[in-house]
C-alpha positions as CSV (number, residue, x, y, z in Angstrom):
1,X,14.5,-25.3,-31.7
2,X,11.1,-25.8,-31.2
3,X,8.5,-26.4,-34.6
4,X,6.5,-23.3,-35.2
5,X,3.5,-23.5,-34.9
6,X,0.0,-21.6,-34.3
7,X,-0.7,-20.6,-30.5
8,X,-4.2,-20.6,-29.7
9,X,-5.3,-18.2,-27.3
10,X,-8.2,-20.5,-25.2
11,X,-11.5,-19.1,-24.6
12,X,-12.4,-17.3,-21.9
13,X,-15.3,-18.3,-20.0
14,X,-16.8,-16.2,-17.3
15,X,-16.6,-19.3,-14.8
16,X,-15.0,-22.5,-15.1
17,X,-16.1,-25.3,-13.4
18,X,-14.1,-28.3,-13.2
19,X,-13.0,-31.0,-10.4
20,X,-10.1,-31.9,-8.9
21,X,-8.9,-35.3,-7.0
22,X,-7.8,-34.9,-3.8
23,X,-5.6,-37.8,-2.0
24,X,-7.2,-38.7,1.1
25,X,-5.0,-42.0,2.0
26,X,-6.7,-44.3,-0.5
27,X,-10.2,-42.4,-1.6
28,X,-10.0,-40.1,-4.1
29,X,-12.8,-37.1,-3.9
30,X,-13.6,-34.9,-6.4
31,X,-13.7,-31.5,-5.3
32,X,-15.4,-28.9,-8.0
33,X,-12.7,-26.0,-9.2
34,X,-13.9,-22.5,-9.7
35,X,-11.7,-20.6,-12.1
36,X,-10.3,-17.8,-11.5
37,X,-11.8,-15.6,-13.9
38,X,-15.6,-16.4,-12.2
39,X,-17.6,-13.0,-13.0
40,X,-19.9,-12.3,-9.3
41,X,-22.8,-12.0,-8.9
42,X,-24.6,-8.9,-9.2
43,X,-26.0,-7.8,-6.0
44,X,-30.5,-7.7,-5.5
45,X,-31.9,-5.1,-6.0
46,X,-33.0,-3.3,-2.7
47,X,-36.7,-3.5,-2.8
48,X,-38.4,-0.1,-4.0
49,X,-39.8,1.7,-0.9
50,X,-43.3,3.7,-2.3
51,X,-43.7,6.6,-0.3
52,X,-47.4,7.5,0.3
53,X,-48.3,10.9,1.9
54,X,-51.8,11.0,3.5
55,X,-53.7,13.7,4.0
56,X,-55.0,14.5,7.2
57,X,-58.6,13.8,8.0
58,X,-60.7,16.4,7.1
59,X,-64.1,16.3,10.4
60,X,-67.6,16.8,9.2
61,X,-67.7,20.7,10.9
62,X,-64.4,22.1,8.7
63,X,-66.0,20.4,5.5
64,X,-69.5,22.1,6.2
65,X,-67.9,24.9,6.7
66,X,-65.2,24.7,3.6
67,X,-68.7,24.4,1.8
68,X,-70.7,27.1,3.6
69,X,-67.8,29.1,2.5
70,X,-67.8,28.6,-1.2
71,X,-71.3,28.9,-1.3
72,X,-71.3,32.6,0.3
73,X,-73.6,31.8,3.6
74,X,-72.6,31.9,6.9
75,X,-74.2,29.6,9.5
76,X,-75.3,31.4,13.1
77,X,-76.1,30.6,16.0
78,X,-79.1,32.5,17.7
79,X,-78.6,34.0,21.5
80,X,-80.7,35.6,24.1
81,X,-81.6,38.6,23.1
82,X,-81.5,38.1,19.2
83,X,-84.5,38.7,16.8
84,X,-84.5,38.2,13.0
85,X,-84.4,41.9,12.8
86,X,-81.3,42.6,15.0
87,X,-79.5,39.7,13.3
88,X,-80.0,41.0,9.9
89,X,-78.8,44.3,10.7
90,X,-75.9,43.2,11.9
91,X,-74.7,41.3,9.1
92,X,-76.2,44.4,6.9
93,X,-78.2,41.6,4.6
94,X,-79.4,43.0,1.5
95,X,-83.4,42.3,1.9
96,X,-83.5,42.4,5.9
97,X,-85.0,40.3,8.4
98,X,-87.9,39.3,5.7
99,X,-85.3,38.0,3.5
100,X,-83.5,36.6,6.4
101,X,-87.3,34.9,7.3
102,X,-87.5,33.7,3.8
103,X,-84.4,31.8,3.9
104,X,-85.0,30.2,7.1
105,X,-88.8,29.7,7.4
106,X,-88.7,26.3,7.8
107,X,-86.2,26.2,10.9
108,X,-87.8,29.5,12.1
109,X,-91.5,28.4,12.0
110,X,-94.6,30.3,11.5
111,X,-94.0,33.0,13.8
112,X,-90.4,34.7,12.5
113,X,-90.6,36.8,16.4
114,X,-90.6,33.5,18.1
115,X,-86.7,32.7,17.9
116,X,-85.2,30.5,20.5
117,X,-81.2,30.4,21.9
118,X,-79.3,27.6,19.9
119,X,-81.4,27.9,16.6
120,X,-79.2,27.5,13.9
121,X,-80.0,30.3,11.0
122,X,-78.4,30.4,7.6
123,X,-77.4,33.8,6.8
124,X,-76.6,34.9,3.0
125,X,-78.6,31.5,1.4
126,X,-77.0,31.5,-2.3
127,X,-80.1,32.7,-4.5
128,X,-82.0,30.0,-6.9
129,X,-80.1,28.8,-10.3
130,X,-80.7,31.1,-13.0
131,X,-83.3,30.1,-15.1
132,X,-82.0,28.5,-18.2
133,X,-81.4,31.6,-21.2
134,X,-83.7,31.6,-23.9
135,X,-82.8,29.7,-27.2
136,X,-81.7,32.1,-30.2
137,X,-84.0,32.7,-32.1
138,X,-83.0,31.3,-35.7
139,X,-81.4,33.3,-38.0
140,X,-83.3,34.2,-40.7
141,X,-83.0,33.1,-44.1
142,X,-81.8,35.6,-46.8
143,X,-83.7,37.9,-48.5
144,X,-84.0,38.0,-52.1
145,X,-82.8,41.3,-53.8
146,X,-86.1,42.1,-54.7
147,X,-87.9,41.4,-51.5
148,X,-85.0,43.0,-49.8
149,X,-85.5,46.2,-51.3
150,X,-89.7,46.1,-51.4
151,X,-89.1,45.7,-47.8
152,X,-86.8,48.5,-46.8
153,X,-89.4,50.7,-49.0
154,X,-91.8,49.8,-46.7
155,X,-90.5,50.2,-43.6
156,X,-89.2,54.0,-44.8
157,X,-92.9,54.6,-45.3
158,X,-94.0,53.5,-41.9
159,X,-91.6,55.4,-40.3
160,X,-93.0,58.6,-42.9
161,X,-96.0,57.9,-41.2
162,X,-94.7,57.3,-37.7
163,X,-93.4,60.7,-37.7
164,X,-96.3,62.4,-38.8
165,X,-98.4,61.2,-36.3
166,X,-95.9,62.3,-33.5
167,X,-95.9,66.0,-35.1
168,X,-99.8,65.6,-34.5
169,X,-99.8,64.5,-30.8
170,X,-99.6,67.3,-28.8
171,X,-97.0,67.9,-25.7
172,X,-100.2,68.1,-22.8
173,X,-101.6,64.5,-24.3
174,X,-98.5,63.1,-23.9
175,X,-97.5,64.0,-20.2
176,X,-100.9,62.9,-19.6
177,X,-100.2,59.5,-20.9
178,X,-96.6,59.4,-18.9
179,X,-97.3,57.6,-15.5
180,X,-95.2,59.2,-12.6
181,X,-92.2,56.7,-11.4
182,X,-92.9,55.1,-8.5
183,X,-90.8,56.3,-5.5
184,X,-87.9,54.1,-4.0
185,X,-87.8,53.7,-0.4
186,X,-85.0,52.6,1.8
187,X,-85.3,49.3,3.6
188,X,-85.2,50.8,6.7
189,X,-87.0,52.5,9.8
190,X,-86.8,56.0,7.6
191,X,-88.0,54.5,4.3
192,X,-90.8,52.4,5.9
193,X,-92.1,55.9,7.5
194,X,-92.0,57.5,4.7
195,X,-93.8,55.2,2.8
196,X,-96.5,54.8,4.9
197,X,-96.8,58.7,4.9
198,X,-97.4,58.7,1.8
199,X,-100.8,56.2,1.7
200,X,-101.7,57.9,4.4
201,X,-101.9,60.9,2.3
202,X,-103.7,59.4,-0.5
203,X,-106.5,58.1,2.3
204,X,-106.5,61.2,3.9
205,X,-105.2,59.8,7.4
206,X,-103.7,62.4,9.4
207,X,-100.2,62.1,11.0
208,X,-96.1,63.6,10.6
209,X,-93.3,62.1,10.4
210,X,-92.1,63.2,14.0
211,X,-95.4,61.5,15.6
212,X,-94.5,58.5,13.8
213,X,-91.0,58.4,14.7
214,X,-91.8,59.2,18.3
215,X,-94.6,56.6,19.1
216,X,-92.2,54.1,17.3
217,X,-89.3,54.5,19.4
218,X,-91.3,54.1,22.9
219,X,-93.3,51.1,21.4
220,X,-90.6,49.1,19.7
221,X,-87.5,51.1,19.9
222,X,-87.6,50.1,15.7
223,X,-88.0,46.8,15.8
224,X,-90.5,45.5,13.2
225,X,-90.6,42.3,14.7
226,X,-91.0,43.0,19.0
227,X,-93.2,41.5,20.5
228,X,-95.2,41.4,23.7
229,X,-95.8,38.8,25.9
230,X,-96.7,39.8,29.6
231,X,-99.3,42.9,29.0
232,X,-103.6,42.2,29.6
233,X,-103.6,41.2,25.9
234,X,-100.7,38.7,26.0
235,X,-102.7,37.4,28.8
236,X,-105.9,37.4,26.2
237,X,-104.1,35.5,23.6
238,X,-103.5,39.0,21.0
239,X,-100.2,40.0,22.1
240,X,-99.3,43.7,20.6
241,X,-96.6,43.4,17.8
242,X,-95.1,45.3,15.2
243,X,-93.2,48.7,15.4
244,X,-96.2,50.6,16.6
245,X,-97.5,47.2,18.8
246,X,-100.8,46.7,17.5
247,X,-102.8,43.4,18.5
248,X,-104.0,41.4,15.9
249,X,-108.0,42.1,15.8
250,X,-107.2,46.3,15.3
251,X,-105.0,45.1,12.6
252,X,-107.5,44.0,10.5
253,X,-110.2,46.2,11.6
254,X,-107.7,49.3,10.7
255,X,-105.9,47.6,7.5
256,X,-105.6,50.6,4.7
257,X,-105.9,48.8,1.0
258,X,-102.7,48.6,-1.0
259,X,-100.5,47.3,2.1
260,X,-99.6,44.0,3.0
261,X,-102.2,41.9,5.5
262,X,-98.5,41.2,7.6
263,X,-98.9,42.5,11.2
264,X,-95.1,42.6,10.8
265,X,-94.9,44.3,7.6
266,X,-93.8,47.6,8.8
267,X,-95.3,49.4,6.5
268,X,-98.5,48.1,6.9
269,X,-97.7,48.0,11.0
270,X,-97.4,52.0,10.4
271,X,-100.0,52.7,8.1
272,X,-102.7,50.8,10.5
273,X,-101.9,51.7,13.6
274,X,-101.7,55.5,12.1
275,X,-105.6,54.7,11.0
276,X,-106.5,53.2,14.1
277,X,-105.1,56.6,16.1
278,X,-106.6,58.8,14.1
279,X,-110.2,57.3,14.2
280,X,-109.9,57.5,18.2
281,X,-107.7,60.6,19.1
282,X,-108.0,62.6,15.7
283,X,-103.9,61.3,15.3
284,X,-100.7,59.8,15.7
285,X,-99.5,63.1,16.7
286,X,-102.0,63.1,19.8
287,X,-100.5,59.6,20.8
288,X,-97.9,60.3,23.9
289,X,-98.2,57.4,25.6
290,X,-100.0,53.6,25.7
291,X,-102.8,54.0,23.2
């Protein structure tokens, strides 16, 4: 029977590595011995693959547009046949062809009727930044109880006395002192009539509001910014313009105070050419052709 004794379990080692001699006639080589309980390798890790999406290339024309967009304008392109006044109308823009003038004066040039096919005109221009808002005014500092209350007396008193000198006034004096509202007039061919019926009246220049209309319609078909080009005074260098087509030099001979000194101001365009008529055929009404 064998001795007892105590077994020892040997260690395990992941790999064991040992050699071995191998008979090859006389040589002995020593070959290396991989144990069996060799733990593998773990397989690389498969390189990460970043993924990148890009974006498509945005041209110059869609971001101009993308910004004419934000901003609220829209960019056209003048044809034959356009005029600043026919362009405005069509896009209804609040302010008309002056505004649409205003916002393109510099591409436009000094003459806004001289418009040429191709021109490229900014329509809707986003107004000017707000000026900045006024700074609060600091609060002020409390009031001591006693100046508080001197100061409410005071103004209770000056209201007293406010009152008593409105019971005074009489109701005639003050309708007198009330200045009448100012009128509103549309922005269009019936507003500018009507306004320059009105200074006529307070000139005393003759005319209705059917002569008007009439003589407008055969002249410039109510377009406050026609033009003409190929009568005796285009040929003389004072082309007629305006609604009514007035040259330049009865313009100013025939300008009635308070109105603009713009031939195309139609107002003033109106309210000339009305003076003008009525100094050489007594008025606009008697005008039923060329005048």
């Amino acid at each position: 029977m064998p001795a007892k004794g105590k077994h020892r379990r040997p260690k395990s080692r992941s790999l064991t590595r040992g050699f071995v001699a191998a008979g090859t006639g006389g040589a002995a080589l020593a070959l290396p011995l991989i144990g069996g309980t060799a733990a593998q390798a773990a397989p690389a890790a498969a390189p990460a693959v970043v993924e990148r999406t890009v974006a498509p290339a945005t041209t110059f024309a869609a971001a101009a547009q993308a910004v004419a967009q934000k901003a609220g304008t829209v960019t056209y392109s003048v044809v034959a046949g356009d005029s600043l006044y026919k362009i405005a109308e069509e896009h209804s823009l609040n302010g008309g062809w002056k505004q649409l003038y205003k916002d393109n004066r510099k591409a436009v040039g000094a003459d806004p009727a001289l418009i040429h096919p191709g021109l490229q005109l900014t329509i809707g221009a986003k107004a000017e930044a707000e000026a900045e808002p006024k700074a609060k005014p600091q609060a002020k500092e409390k009031a001591a109880p006693k100046a508080t209350e001197e100061a409410e007396t005071s103004e209770r008193a000056a209201d007293t006395a406010r009152a008593d000198r409105s019971e005074r006034t009489s109701a005639p004096a003050v309708q007198a002192a009330a200045a009448p509202a100012k009128p509103a007039y549309a922005n269009n061919l019936d507003g500018w009539i009507r306004e320059s019926l009105d200074i006529m009246a307070q000139h005393g220049i003759p005319g209705s509001y059917e002569g008007i209309h009439r003589n407008i319609m055969r002249e410039s078909s109510g377009n406050p910014l026609a033009i003409n080009n190929w009568d005796i005074n285009a040929v003389n260098g004072t082309p007629s313009k305006g609604l009514l087509q007035v040259i330049q030099p009865t313009f100013d001979a025939y300008h009635v105070e308070g109105t603009s000194f713009d031939l195309y101001d139609p107002v003033a365009n109106i309210t000339a050419a009305c003076n003008y008529a009525a100094d050489r055929y007594g008025s606009i009404d008697n005008v039923n052709g060329p005048y």
